[in-house]
VOZAVEX-965781 format. One record per residue (C-alpha): residue in one letter; residue number from 1; x, y negated, z negated. Coordinates in pm, whole numbers, plus 50000, padded with zeros to 5 digits. Each point is the difference from the previous one (the first is absolute). Example, Ala and Ser with C-alpha at 12.3 -4.5 7.8 and 13.67 -1.06 7.14 Angstrom:
VOZAVEX-965781
a_1_51230_50450_49220
s_2_50137_49656_50066
END
This chain:
VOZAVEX-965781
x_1_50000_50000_50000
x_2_50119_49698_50126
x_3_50075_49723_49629
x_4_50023_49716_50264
x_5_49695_49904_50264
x_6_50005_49969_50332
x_7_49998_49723_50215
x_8_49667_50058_50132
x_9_49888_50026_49652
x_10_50174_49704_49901
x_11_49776_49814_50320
x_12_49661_50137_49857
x_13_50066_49864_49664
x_14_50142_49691_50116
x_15_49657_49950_50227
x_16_49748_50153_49767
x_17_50218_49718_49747
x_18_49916_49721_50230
x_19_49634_50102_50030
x_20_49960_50006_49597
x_21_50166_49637_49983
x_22_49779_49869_50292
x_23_49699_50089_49760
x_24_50169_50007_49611
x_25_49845_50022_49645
x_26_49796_49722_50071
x_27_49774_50175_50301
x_28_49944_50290_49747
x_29_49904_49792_49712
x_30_49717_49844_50211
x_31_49883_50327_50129
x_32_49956_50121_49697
x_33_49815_49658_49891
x_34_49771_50016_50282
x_35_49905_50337_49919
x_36_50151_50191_50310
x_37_50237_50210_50106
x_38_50304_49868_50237
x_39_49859_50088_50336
x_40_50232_49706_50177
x_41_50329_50189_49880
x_42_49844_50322_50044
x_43_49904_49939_50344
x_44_50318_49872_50087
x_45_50198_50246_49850
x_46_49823_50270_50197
x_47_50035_49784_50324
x_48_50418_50002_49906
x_49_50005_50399_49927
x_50_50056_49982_49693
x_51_49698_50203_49867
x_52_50001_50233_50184
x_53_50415_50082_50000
x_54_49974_50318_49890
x_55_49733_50154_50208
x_56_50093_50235_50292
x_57_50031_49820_50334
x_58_49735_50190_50176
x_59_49750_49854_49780
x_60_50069_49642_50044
x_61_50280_49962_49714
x_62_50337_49927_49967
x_63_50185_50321_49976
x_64_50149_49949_49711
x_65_49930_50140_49609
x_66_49993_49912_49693
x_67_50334_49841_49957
x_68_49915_49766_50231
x_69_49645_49892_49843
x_70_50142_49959_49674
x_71_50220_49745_50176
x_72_49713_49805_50084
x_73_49849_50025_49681
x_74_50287_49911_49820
x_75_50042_49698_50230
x_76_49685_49840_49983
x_77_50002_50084_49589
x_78_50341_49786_49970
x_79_49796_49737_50211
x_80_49692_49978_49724
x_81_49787_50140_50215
x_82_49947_50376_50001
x_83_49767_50210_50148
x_84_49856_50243_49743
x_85_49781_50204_50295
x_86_50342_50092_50168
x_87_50069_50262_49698
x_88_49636_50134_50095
x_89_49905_49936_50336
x_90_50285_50101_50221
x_91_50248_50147_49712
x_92_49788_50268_49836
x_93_49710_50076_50272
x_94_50146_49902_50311
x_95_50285_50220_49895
x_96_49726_50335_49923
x_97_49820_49925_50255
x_98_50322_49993_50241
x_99_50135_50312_49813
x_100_49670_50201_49982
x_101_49738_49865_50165
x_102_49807_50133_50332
x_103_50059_49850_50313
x_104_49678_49822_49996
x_105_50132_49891_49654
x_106_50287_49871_50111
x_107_49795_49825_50339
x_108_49758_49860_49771
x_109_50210_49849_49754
x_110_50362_49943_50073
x_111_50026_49753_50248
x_112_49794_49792_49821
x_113_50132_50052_49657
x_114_50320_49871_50233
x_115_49834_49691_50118
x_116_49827_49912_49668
x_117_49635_49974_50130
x_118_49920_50315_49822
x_119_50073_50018_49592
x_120_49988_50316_49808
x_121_50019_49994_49593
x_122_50101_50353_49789
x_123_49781_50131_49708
x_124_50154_50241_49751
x_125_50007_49862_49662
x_126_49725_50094_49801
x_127_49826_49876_49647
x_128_50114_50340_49853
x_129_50294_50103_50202
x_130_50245_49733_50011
x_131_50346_50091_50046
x_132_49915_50405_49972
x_133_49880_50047_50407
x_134_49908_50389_49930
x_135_49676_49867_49764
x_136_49876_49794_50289
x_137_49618_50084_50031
x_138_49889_49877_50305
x_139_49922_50251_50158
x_140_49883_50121_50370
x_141_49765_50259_50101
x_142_49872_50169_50368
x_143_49616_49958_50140
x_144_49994_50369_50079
x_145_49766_49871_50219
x_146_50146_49742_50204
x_147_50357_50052_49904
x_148_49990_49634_49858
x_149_50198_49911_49696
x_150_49849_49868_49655
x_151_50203_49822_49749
x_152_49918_49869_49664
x_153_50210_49813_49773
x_154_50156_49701_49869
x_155_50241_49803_50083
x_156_50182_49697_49779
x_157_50302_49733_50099
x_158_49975_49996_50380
x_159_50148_49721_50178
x_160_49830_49809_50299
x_161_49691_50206_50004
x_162_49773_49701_50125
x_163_50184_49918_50309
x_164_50075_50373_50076
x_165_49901_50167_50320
x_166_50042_50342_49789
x_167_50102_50156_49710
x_168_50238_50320_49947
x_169_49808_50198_49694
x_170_50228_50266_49848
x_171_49749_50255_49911
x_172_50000_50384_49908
x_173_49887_50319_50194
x_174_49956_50292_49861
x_175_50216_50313_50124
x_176_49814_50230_50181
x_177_50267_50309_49883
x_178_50046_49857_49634
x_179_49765_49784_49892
x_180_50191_49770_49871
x_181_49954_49609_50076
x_182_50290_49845_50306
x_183_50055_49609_50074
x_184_49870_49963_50351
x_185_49959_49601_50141
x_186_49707_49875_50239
x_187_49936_49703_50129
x_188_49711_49807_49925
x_189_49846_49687_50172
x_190_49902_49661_49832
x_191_49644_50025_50045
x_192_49980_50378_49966
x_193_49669_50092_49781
x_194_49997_50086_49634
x_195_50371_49822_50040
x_196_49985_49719_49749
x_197_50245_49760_49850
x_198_50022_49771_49710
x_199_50197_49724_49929
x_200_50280_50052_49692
x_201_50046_49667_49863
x_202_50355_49953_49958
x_203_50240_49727_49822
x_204_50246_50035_50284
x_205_50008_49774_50251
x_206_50043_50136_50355
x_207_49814_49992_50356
x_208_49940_50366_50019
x_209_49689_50091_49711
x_210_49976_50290_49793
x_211_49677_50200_50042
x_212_49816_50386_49830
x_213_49854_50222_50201
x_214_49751_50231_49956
x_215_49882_50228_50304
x_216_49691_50159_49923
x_217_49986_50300_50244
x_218_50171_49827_50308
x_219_49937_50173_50317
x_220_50284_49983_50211
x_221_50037_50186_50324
x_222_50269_50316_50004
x_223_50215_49754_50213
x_224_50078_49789_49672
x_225_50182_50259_49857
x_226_50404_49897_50063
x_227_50200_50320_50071
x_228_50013_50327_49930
x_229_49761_50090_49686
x_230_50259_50212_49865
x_231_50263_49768_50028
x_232_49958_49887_49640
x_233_50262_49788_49795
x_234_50253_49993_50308
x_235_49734_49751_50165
x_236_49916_49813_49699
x_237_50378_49941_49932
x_238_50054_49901_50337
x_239_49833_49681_49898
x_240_50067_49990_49636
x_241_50425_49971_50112
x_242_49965_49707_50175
x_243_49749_49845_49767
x_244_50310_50019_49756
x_245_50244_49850_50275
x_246_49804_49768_50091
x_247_49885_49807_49675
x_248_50376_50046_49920
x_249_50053_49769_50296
x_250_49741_49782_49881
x_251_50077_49937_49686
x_252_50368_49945_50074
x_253_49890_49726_50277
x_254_49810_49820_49675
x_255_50272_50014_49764
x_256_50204_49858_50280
x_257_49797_49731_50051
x_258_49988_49926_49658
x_259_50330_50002_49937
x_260_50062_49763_50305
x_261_49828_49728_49838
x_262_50142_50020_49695
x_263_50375_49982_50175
x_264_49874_49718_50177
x_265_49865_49818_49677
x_266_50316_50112_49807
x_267_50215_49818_50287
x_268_49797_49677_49978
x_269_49878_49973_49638
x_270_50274_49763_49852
x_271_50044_49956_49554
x_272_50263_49870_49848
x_273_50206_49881_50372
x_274_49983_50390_50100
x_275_49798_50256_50170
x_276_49818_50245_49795
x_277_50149_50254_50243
x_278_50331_49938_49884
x_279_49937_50133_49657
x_280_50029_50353_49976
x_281_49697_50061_49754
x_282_49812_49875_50323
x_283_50214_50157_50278
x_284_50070_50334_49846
x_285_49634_50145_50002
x_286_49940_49871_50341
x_287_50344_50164_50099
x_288_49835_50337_49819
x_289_49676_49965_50174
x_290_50111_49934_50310
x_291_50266_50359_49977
x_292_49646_50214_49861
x_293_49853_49878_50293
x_294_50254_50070_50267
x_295_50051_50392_49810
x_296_49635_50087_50011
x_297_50009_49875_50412
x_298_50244_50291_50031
x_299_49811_50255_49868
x_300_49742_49868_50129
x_301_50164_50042_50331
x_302_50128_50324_49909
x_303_49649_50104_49928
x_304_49896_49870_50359
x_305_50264_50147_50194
x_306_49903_50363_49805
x_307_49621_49958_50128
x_308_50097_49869_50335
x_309_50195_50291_50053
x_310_49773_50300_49890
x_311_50086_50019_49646
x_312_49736_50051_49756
x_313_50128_50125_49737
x_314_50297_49757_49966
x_315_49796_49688_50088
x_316_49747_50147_49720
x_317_50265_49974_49763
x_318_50191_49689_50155
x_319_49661_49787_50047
x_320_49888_50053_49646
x_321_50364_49850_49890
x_322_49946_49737_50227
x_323_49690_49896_49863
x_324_50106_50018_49662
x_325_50311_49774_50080
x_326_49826_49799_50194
x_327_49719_49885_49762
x_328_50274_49979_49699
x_329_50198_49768_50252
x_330_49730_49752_50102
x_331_49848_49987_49637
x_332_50283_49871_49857
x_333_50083_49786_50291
x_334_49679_49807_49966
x_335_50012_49955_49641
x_336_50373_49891_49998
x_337_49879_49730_50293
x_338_49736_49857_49810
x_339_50215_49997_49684
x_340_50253_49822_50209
x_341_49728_49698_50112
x_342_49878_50012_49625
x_343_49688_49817_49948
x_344_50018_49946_50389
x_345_49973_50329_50128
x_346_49641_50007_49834
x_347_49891_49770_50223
x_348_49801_50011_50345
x_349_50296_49758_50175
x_350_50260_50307_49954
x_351_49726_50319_50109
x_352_50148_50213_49725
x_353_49790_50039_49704
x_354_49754_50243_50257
x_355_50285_50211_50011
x_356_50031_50100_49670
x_357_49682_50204_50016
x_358_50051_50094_50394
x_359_50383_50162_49876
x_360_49824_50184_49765
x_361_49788_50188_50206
x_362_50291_50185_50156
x_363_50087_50115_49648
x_364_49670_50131_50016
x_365_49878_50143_50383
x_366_49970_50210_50168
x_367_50195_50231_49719
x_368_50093_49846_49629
x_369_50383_50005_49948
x_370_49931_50242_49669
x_371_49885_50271_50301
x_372_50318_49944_50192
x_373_50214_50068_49687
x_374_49799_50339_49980
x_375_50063_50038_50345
x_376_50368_49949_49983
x_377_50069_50173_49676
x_378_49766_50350_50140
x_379_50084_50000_50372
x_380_50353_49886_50053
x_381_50133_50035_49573
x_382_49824_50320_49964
x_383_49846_49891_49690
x_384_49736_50202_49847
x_385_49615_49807_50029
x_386_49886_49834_49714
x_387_49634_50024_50156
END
């Protein structure tokens, strides 16, 4: 694996870089005012590629993977202006669908999940199964006589249902041979019936909303169903890795951008005849945050380059570190920045107070860091399971 990128990759982050700046923090905080999600920088975006860079180039994408999207991500992040739905939209279903899905599937959904007119939100969480994915309930049932599917359920913490075309529902089967309950994902329209939604309201502040679902037998068609119903946990992880990668890459784009404007107020903030960069109670942190941040980009890279190339099992492992580093990084970067601007980095001038609750989140989603430590210390220590 390469520790250094490439120059095309050092071109996409340089453009996706000047596309952020041409829209900044200050686009996102009035989307988020008005109540709406950032179609203008979603739109163009899609119209530069950038969406849609890691969807196969039959299908109207860019050819690339995941390495490459979490470029863009990261980018526009570091700019102020992220776009959550890129974790969801073309990340985690674009990437099942692309893997998995039928050829109609792929038809149907790829080109424009490339070209941003067609939006697609994930569902897995649930009020009583959190972070533990084998007590999801949701489950999914044949019409024997129609061959239809029925699913029933709930859903909790979905991003960007309300301007949706679809969602991905991770629901359970049950095993014709054993009986026993498998993860198996369909896709289900906005305005399917007996498929409702619910606003969560949330503290956060952030153009994509948070919605519960409940589906109260939802009729779907036997074309819904993504994949092979025996596939199982391979397909659902196929989306769950780059979930990881990806909010790794956002979260280190917004602890970049905080700690850019705290550098920048550091240079220019004069007391006592001197910069408050030049005392090392002020410099050293930002010196620390800005190292976490560059070491959880290389595993996070590490992570991509493991996906990109076939690798489950390591990216499993490397993704989950990424996250965790990641999240650790940008937490600390954002509270060290707003320490830095004291009293002014609680204001609306500097756009950083919002990020103390936004950094927190990636502590948090799509997997707590307290998981990842289990992960680590069973799967790669070889710990025994406290659970």
């Amino acid at each position: 694996m390469p520790v250094t990128e490439s120059e095309e990759h050092r071109a996409l982050r340089a453009a996706v870089s000047a596309l952020g700046h041409k829209y900044g923090r200050e686009y996102l905080t009035r989307t988020v005012e008005e109540g709406r999600p950032a179609t203008e920088l979603w739109a163009e975006a899609a119209e530069l590629g950038y969406l849609g860079v890691n969807l196969p180039q039959e299908h109207g994408g860019g050819g690339g993977g995941i390495f490459e999207l979490s470029i863009a991500l990261e980018e526009l992040g570091a700019a102020g202006c992220p776009l959550l739905l890129m974790v969801v939209s073309p990340a985690i279903c674009g990437t099942v669908i692309a893997r998995f899905g039928t050829e109609e599937q792929k038809r149907d959904w790829l080109p424009a999940l490339a070209d941003g007119t067609r939006v697609m939100a994930f569902g897995i969480t649930e009020p009583d199964a959190g972070s533990n994915s084998h007590r999801i309930t949701t489950t999914a049932r044949r019409d024997p006589a129609t061959g239809d599917w029925l699913l029933t359920g709930r859903k909790v913490f979905v991003s960007g249902v309300d301007i949706a075309d679809a969602t991905l529902i991770v629901g359970r089967t049950e095993d014709a041979r054993t009986g026993r309950l498998k993860p198996c994902l369909f896709i289900v329209p906005r305005d399917t019936p007996g498929f409702e939604r619910r606003k969560i309201d949330m503290e956060l502040s952030a153009a994509e909303k948070q919605f519960e679902l409940t589906l109260d037998d939802v009729r779907l068609p036997a074309g819904a169903l993504v994949g092979d119903e025996d596939a199982g946990l391979l397909q659902l992880f196929a989306g769950l890795n780059p979930e990881r990668i990806m909010t790794a890459a956002f979260a280190i784009g917004m602890g970049r951008f905080a700690l850019s404007r705290a550098v920048e107020y550091a240079r220019d903030r004069t007391v006592w005849k001197a910069p408050i960069g030049s005392h090392q109670a002020i410099a050293h942190p930002l010196a620390q945050a800005h190292i976490d941040l560059e070491l959880a980009r290389l595993m996070m890279q590490k992570a991509a380059h493991l996906y990109d190339a076939g690798d489950d099992t390591g990216a499993g492992e490397a993704a989950n570190m990424a996250k965790y580093a990641a999240a650790e990084a940008c937490v600390k970067a954002v509270d060290q920045a707003v320490h830095t601007l004291g009293g002014n980095g609680l204001t609306r001038e500097f756009g950083l107070a919002s990020l103390i609750t936004a950094a927190r989140v990636s502590r948090i989603a799509p997997v707590s860091r307290e998981m990842i430590l289990n992960y680590v210390s069973h799967q790669t220590l070889g710990l025994p399971k406290s659970y």
